[in-house]
C-alpha positions in Angstrom: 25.6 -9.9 -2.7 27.2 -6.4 -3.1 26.0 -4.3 -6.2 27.5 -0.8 -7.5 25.9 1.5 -9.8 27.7 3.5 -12.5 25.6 6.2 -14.0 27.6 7.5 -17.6 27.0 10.7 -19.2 28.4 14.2 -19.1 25.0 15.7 -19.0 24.4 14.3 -15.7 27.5 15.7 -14.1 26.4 19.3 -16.0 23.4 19.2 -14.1 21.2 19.0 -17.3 19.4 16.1 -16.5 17.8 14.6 -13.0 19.9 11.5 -12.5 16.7 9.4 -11.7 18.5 5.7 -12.7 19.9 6.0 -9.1 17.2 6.6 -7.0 15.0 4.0 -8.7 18.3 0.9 -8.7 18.6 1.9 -5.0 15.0 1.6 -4.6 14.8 -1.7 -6.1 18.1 -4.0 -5.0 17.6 -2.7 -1.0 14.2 -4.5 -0.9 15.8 -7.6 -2.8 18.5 -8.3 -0.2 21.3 -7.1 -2.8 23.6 -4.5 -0.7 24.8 -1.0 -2.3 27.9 0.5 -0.6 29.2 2.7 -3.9 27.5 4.8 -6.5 29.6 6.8 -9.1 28.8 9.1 -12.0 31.3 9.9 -15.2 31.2 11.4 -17.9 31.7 10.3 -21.6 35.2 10.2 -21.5 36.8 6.4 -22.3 39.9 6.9 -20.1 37.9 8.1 -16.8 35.1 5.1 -17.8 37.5 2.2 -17.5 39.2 3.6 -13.6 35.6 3.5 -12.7 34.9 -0.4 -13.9 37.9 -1.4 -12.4 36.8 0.7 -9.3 33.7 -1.0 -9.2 34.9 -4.5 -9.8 37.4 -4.3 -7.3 34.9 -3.9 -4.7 31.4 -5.1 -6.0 29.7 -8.4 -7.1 28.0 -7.0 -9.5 28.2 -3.6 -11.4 25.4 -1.6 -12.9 26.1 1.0 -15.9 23.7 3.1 -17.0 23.8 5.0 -20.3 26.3 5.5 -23.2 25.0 2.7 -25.5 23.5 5.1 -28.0 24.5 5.3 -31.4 27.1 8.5 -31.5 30.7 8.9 -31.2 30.6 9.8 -27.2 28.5 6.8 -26.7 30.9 4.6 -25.5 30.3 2.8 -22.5 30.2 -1.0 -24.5 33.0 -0.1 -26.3 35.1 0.8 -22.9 33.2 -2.2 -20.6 34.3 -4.9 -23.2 38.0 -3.2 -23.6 38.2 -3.5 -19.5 36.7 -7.1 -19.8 38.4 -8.7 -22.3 35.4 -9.2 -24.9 35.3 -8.9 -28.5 32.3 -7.0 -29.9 30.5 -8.3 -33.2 27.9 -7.1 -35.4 24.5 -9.6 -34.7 22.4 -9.6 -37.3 19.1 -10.3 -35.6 19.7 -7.5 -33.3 19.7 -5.2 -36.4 16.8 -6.7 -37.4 15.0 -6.1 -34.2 16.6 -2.6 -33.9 14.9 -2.0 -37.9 11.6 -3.4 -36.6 11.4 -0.8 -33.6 12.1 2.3 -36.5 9.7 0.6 -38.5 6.6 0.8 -36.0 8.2 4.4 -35.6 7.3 4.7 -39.4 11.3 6.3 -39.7 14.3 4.5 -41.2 17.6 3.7 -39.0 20.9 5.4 -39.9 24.0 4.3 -40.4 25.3 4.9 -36.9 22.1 2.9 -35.4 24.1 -0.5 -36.7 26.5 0.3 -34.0 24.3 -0.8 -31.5 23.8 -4.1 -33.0 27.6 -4.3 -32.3 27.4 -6.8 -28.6 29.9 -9.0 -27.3 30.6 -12.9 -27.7 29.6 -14.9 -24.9 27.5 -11.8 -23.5 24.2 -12.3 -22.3 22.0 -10.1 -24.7 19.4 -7.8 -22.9 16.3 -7.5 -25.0 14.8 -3.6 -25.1 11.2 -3.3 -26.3 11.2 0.4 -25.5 14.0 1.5 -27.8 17.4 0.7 -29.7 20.0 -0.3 -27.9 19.9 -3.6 -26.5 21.3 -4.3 -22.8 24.2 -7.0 -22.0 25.7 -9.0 -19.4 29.5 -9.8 -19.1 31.1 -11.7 -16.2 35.0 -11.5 -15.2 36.4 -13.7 -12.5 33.1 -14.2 -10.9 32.1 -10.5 -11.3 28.6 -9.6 -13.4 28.6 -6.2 -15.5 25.2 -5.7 -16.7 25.2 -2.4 -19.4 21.8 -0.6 -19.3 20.5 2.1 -21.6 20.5 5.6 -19.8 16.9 6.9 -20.5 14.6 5.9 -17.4 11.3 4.5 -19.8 14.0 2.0 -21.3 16.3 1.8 -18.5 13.5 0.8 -15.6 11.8 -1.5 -17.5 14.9 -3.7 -18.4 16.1 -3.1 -14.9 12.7 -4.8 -13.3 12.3 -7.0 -16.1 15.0 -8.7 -16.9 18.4 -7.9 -14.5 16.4 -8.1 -11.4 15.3 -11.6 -11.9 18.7 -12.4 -13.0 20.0 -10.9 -9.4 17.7 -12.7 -7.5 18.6 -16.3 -8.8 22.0 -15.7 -8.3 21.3 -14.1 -4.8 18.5 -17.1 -3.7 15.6 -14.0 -3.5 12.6 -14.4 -5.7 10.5 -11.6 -7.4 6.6 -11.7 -7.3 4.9 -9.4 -9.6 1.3 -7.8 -10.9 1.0 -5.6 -13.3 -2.1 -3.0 -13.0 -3.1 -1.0 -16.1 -4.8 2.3 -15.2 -7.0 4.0 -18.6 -7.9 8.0 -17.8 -5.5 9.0 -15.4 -2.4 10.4 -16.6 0.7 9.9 -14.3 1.2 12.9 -13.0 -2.3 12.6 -11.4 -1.9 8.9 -10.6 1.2 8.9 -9.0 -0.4 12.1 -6.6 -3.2 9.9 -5.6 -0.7 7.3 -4.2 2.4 9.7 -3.6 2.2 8.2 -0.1 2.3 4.4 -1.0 4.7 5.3 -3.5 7.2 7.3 -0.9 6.6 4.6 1.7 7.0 1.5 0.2 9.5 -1.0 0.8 8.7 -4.4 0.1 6.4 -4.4 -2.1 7.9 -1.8 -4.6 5.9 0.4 -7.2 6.9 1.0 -10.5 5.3 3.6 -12.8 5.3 3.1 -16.3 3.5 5.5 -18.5 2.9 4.7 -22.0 0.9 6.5 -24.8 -2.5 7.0 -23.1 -2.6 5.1 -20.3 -0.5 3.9 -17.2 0.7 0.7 -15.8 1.6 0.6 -12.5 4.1 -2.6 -11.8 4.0 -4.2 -7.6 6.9 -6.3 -6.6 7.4 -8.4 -3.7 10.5 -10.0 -2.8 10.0 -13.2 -1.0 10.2 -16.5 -0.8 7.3 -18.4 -2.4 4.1 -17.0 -4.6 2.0 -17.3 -1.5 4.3 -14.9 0.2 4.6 -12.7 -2.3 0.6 -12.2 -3.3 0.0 -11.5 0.6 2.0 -8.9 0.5 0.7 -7.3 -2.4 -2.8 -7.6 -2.1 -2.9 -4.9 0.8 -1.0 -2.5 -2.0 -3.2 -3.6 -4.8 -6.8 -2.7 -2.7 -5.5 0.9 -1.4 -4.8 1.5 -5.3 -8.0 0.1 -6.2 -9.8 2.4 -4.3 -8.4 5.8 -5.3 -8.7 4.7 -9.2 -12.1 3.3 -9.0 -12.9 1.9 -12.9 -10.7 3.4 -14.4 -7.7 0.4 -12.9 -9.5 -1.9 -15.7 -6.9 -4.8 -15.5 -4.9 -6.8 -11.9 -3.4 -9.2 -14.0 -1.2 -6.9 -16.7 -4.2 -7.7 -19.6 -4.0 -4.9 -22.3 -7.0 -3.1 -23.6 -7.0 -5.2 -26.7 -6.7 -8.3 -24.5 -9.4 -7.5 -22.6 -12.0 -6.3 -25.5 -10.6 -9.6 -27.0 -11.5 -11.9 -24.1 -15.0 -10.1 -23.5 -16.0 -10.5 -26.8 -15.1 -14.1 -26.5 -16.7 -14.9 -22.9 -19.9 -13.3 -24.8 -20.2 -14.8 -27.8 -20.9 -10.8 -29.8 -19.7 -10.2 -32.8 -17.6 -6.6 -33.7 -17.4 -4.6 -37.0 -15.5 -1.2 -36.9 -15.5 1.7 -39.3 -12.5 3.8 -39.5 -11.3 7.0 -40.9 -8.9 9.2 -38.7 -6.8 5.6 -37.4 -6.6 4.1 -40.9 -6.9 0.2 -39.3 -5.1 0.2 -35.9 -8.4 0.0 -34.7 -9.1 -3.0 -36.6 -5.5 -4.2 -36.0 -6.3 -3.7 -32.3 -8.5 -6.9 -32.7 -7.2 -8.8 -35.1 -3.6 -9.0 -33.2 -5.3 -11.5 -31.2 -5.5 -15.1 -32.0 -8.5 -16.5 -32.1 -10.0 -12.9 -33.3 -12.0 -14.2 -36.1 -14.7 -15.8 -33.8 -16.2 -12.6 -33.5 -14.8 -9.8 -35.6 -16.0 -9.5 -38.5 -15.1 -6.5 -41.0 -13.3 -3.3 -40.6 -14.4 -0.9 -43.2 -11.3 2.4 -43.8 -12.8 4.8 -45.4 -11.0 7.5 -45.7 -12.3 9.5 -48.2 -15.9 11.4 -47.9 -17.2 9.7 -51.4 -16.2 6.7 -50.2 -18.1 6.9 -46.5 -21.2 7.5 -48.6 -20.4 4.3 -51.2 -19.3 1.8 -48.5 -21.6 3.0 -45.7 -24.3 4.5 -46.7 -23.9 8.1 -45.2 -26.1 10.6 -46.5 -24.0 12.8 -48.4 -26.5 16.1 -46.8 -25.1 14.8 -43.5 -21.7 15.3 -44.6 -22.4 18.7 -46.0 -24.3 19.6 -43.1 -22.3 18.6 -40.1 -18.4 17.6 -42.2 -16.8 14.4 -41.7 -15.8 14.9 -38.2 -18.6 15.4 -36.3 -21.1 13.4 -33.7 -23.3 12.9 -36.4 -21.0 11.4 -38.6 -19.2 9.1 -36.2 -23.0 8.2 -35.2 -24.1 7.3 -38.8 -20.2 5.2 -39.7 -21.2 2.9 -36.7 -24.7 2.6 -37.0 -24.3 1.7 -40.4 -21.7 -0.8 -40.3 -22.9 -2.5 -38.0 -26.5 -2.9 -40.4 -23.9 -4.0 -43.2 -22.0 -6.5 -41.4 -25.3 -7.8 -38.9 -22.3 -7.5 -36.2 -23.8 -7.3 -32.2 -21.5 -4.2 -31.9 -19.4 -1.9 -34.2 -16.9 0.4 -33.1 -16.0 3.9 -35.5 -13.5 6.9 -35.4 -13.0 10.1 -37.0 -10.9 13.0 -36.5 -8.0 15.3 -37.2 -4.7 13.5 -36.6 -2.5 16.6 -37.5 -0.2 18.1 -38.1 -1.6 20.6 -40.5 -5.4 20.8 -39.0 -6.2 23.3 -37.0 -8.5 21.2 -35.5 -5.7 18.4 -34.4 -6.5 16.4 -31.7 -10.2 16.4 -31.9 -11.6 13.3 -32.4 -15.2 11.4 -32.1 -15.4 7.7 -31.4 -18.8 5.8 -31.7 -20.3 2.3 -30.5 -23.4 1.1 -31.9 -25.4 -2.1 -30.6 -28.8 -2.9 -31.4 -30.7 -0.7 -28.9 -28.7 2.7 -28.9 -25.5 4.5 -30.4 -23.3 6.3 -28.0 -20.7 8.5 -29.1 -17.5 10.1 -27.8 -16.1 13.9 -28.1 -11.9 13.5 -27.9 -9.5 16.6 -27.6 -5.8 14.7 -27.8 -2.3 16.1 -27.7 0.5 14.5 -29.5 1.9 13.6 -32.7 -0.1 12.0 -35.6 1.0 8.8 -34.1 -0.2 9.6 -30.8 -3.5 10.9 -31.1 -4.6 7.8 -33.5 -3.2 5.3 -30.7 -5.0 7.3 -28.2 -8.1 7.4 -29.8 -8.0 3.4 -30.2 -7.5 3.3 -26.8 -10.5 5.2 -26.0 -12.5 3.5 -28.3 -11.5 -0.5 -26.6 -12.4 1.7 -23.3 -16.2 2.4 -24.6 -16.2 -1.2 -25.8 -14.8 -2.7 -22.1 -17.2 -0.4 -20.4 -20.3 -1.6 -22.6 -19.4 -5.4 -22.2 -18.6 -5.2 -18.8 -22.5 -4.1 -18.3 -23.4 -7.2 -20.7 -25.0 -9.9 -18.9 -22.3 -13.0 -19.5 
């Protein structure tokens, strides 16, 4: 099987971007057995777009485009494809819905232009794209497979590994076998240094860095025939990793923080309460996303306001005044206390200055409470508002993993 890549966007033939699609596709088909003789590059230009399909599926099995599926004039590269192909593009309805849904966790509100991108072709293959707007597609022509890929690598990578890549393989007779490591406390930059040479070595398996907001996960495939094949040739990959992350790799087997707190919790048979100011409920949320949740947590107390931390738990309004709402002391007394109001084994608190008007943003305290001690956290986070309140849940279900994992089962 012969594949071609065709990378669309005039800022890649400006020079104002690294054209990094290419170097990870060649990365990944090689290893899988799927041959790459051709690469091109256009810009956003309709006329010049459909020579280079017809190029492509002149002399290619499959063909690869990357970008142009955005919701702007110039974004044309579904538009052209289809035109080249002979498919009709229609609005789908659940596809704006998804698209609404990923604005929504944003906390912003789609345009007009965004429906565009609900616009796919009949008799496609839909690509789903948890990591932004525009959904992916396949189209075949006499034989031929065009898969269209969004251009930014954190949406384009994943959909490539995810989802095309396993659709290669069956076609091709190859099979994928994956792990997923997630890495809390190292940022990429720093993780990907520690293993630069397993990373510009590798071959089969391959490594895929993914870095989301606070933490890493680092994705092994191995192409090969069966599941024994594959995990023996991982496993070598997965222990030279191991050792340069120590505890800070807390899950092999692709389990989220939340997943993990959630399981512990269960194997152990504690109970949770939380107490939250600066993250509002995600903490609480955290848990609670989790089927099966109720069997241990048991109350999440928001309270925002400072009249309100001394009516629902109890803080001594000197200790307020004394030390303000963000402080040791006050993260201390929300989780000590909760934990007294609820009887829970363990409670979990946060406070802090999301931004963007403090001039304190970023710092945060999280607190964990059991029945013998209280420890408590000291944050300094960069980001948005969003940001530093999902990275201080993460560091709080960190404390929590950490104190269970010392828990007798």
């Amino acid at each position: 099987m012969t594949a071609e890549l065709i990378c669309v966007g005039t800022e890649l033939l400006m020079g104002q971007i690294l054209n990094t699609n290419a170097l990870y596709v060649s990365r990944q088909l090689a290893p899988c057995g799927i041959d790459m003789y051709y690469q091109q590059t256009v810009g956003d230009n309709p006329e010049r777009l459909k020579a280079a399909i017809a190029l492509a599926l002149s002399r290619a099995d499959v063909v690869l485009l990357s970008g142009g599926l955005g919701p702007t004039t110039d974004d044309l590269t579904k538009e052209t494809a289809a035109e080249v192909l002979g498919y009709e593009l229609v609005f789908f309805p659940e596809q704006w819905d998804i698209i609404c849904g990923y604005f929504a966790r944003l906390g912003r509100v789609p345009t007009d232009n965004n429906r565009k991108q609900a616009m796919l072709p009949v008799e496609g293959v839909i690509l789903p794209n948890p990591n932004g707007t525009a959904p992916g597609c396949m189209m075949e022509k006499n034989g031929r497979q065009v898969y269209l890929l969004p251009g930014p690598p954190r949406e384009f990578e994943p959909m490539m590994h995810d989802v095309v890549l396993p659709m290669l393989l069956k076609s091709s007779g190859h099979r994928l076998y994956s792990v997923e490591l997630r890495v809390y406390g190292m940022g990429e930059s720093e993780l990907a240094g520690k293993i630069s040479d397993l990373i510009a070595n590798q071959t089969n398996p391959t490594i895929a860095p993914y870095a989301k907001t606070g933490e890493v996960t680092l994705r092994l495939t191995a192409s090969c025939q069966s599941d024994e094949e594959g995990r023996a040739l991982i496993a070598p990959v997965v222990e030279k990793i191991r050792l340069v992350t120590g505890d800070k790799l807390y899950s092999e087997c692709g389990e989220t923080l939340p997943m993990l707190c959630h399981r512990l919790l269960g194997e152990q048979g504690k109970t949770l309460s939380t107490a939250e100011s600066l993250t509002g409920g995600l903490l609480s949320s955290a848990f609670v996303d989790n089927a099966g949740s109720s069997d241990y947590f048991l109350a999440g107390v928001v309270a925002y306001n400072e009249r309100l931390k001394t009516e629902l738990l109890g803080i001594p309004l000197e200790l307020l005044q004394e030390y303000t709402a963000v402080s040791p002391e006050t993260a201390k007394a929300m989780a000590v206390n909760v934990r007294r109001l609820t009887s829970s084994a363990l409670a979990l608190s946060t406070t802090g200055y999301a931004g963007p008007y403090d001039e304190q943003k970023g710092l945060a305290y999280v607190a964990l409470a059991d029945e013998n001690e209280v420890a408590v956290r000291r944050l300094h986070l960069t980001g948005d508002r969003c940001a530093v309140r999902e990275k201080v849940v993460l560091a709080a279900l960190d404390m929590l993993r950490r104190r269970l994992a010392q828990s007798p089962k």
